[in-house]
Backbone bond lengths (Angstrom), bond angles and torsions (degrees), N, CA, C in turn:
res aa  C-N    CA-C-N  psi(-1)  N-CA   C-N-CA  omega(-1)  CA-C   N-CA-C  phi
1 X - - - 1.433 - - 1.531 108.48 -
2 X 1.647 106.00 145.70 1.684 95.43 -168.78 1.650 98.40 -131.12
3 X 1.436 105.27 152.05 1.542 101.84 -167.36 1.294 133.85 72.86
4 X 0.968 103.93 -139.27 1.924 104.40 -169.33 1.545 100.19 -122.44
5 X 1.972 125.30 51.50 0.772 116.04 -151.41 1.957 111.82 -84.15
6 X 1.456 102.35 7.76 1.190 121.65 -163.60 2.411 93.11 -95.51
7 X 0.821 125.69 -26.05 1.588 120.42 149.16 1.148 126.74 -43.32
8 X 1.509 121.07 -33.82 1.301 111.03 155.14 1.160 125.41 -104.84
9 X 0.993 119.17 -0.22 1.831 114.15 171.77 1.929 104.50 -15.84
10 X 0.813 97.61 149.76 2.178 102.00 167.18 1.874 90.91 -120.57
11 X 1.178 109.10 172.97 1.204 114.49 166.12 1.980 99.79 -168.83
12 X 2.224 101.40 24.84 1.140 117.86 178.20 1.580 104.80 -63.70
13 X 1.307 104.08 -37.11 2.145 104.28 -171.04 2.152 90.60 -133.42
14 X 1.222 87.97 134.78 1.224 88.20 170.22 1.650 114.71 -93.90
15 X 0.547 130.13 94.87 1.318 133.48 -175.17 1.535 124.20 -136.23
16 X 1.516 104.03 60.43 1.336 108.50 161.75 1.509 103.51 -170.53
17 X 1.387 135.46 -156.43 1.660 105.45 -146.11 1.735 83.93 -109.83
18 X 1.759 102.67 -18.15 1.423 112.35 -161.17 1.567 120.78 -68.40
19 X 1.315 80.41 -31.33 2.107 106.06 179.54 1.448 110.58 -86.47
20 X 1.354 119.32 -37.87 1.461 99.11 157.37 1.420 135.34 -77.80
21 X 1.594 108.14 -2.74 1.447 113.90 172.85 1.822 95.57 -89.24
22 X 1.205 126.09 -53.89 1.730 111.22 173.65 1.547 97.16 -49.18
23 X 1.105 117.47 -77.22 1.506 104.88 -166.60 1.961 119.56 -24.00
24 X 1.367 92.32 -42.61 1.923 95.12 -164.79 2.042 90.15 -79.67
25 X 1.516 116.88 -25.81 1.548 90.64 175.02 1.445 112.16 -93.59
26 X 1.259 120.44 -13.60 1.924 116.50 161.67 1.529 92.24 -48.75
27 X 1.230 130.82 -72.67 1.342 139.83 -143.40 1.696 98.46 -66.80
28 X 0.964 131.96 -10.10 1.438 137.96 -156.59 1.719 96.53 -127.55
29 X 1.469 102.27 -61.98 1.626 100.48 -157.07 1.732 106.79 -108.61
30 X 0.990 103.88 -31.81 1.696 120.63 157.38 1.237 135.85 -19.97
31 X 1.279 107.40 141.54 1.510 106.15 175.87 1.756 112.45 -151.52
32 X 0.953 141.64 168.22 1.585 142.51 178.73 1.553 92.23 -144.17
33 X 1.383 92.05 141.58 1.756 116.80 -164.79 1.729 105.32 -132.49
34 X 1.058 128.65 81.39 1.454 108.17 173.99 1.230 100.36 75.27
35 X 1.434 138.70 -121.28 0.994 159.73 162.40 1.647 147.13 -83.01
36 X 1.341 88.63 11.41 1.854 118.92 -159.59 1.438 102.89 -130.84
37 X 1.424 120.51 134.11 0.941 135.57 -167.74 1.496 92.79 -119.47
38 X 1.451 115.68 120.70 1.408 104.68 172.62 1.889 111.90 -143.80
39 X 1.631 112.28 169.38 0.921 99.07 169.41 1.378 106.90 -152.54
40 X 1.871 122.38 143.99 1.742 125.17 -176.79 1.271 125.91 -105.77
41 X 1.277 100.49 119.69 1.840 82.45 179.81 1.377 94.10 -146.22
42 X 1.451 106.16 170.73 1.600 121.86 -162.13 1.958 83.72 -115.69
43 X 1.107 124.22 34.50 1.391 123.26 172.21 1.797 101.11 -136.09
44 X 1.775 91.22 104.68 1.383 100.25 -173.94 1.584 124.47 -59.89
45 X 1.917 91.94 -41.40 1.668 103.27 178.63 1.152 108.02 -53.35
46 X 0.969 128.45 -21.72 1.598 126.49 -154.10 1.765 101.25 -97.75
47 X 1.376 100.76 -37.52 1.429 91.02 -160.06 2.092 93.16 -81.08
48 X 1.184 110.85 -12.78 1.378 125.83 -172.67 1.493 97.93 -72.41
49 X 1.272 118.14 -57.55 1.606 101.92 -176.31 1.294 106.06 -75.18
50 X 1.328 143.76 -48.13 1.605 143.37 -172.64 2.338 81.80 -55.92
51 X 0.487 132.10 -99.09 1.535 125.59 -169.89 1.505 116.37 -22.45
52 X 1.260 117.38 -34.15 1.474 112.31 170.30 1.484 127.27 -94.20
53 X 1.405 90.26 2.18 1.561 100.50 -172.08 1.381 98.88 -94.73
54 X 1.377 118.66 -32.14 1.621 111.44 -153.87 1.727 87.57 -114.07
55 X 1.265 140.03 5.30 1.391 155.67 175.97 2.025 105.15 70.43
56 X 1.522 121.37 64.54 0.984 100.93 -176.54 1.518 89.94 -155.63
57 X 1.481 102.82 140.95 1.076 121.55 171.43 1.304 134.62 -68.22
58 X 1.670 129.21 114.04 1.165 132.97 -163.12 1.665 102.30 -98.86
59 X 2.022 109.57 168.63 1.261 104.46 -156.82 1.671 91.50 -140.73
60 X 1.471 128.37 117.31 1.436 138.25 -175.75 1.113 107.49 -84.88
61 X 1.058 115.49 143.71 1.762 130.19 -160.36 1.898 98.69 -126.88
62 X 0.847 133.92 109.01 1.572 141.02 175.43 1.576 93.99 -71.23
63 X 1.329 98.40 150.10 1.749 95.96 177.36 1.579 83.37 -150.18
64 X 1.601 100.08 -165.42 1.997 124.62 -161.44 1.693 84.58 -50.45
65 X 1.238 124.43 174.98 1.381 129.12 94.92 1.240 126.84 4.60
66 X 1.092 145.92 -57.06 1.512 141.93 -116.25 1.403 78.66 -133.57
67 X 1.098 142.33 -46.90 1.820 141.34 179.24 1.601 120.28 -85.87
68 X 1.189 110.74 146.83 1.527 108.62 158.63 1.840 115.91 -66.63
69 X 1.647 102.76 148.05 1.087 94.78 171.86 2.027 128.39 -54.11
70 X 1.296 121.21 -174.52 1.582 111.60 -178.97 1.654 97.20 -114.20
71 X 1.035 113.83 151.79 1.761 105.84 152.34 1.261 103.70 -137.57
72 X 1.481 130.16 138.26 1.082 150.68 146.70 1.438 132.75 -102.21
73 X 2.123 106.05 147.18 1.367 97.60 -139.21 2.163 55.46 -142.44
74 X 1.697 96.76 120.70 1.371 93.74 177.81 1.720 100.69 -140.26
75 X 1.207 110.97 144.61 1.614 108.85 -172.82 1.721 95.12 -130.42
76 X 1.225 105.78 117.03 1.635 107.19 167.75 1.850 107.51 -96.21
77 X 1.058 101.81 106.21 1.475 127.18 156.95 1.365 138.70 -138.89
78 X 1.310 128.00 101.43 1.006 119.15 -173.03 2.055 128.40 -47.58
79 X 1.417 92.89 -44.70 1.358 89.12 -175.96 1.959 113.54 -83.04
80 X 1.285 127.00 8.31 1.123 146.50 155.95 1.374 98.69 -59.74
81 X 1.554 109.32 -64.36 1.752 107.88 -156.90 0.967 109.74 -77.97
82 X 1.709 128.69 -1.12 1.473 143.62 154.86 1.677 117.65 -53.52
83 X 1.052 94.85 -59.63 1.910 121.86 -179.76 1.009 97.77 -53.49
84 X 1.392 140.00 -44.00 1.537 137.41 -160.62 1.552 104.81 -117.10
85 X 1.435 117.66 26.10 1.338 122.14 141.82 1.214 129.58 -88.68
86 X 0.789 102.28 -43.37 1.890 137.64 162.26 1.242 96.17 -48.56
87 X 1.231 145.10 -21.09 1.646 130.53 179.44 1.592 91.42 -121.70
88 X 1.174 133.91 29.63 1.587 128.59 -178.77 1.418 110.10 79.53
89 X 1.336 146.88 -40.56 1.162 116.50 -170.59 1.591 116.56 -86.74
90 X 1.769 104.40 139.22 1.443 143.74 -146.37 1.579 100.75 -114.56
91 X 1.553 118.90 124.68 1.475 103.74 148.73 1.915 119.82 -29.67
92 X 1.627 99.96 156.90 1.710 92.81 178.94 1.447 120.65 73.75
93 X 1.536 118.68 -68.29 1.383 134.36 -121.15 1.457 87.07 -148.03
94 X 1.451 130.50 127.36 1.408 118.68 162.44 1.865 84.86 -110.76
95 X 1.532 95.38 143.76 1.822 108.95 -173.12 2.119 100.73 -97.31
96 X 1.328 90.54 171.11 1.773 83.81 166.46 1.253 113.57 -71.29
97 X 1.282 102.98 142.20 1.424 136.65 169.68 1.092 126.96 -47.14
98 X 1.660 144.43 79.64 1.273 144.42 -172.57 1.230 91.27 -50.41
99 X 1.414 103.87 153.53 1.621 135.38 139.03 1.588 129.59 -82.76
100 X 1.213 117.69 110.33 1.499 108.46 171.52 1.271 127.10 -82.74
C-alpha cells in the first residue's frame, strides 16, 4: 500500500468480508477518541493485516514481563468516525449494531 491510503478508507457501506470483520473488532475491541478511531490488541498478526489492509501504520507498546506487548492501529479522521456512527459505534460506548 502506498501513501496515506488509509484517508480514504469509507466504512459508508460495508461491503466486503474485511470491513465487516474491522467493524465486529471496533465494536468489540474499539474505541473513538475525539477524532481517532482506534483499536489495541496484544495480537500482532492481527493488528499487521488490519494495518496493511487499510494502508496505516501501527505503533508497539513494550509492557512488564508479566504482559504481552500492545499494538495499536489508530486512524484520526473525522469523517471515518462519522461512517462508523452510522453502524453504532459511539465515543466511550460502542451501541448495537444496526443492520442494513
Amino acid at each position: 500500500m502506498r501513501g496515506k491510503q488509509y484517508e480514504s478508507f469509507s466504512m459508508t457501506e460495508i461491503d466486503s468480508e474485511f470491513k465487516a470483520y474491522y467493524l465486529g473488532l471496533l465494536a468489540a475491541d474499539g474505541y473513538i477518541v475525539n477524532n481517532t478511531v482506534g483499536i489495541d490488541l496484544t495480537d500482532e498478526d492481527c493488528i499487521k493485516f488490519l494495518s496493511s489492509s487499510i494502508g496505516k501504520t501501527y505503533r508497539s507498546y513494550k509492557r512488564d514481563e508479566k504482559r504481552k506487548d500492545k499494538h495499536r492501529l489508530a486512524i484520526n479522521n473525522p469523517r471515518l468516525v462519522a461512517e462508523l456512527q452510522q453502524h453504532g459505534i459511539y465515543p466511550r460506548k460502542s451501541k448495537t449494531i444496526k443492520g442494513h
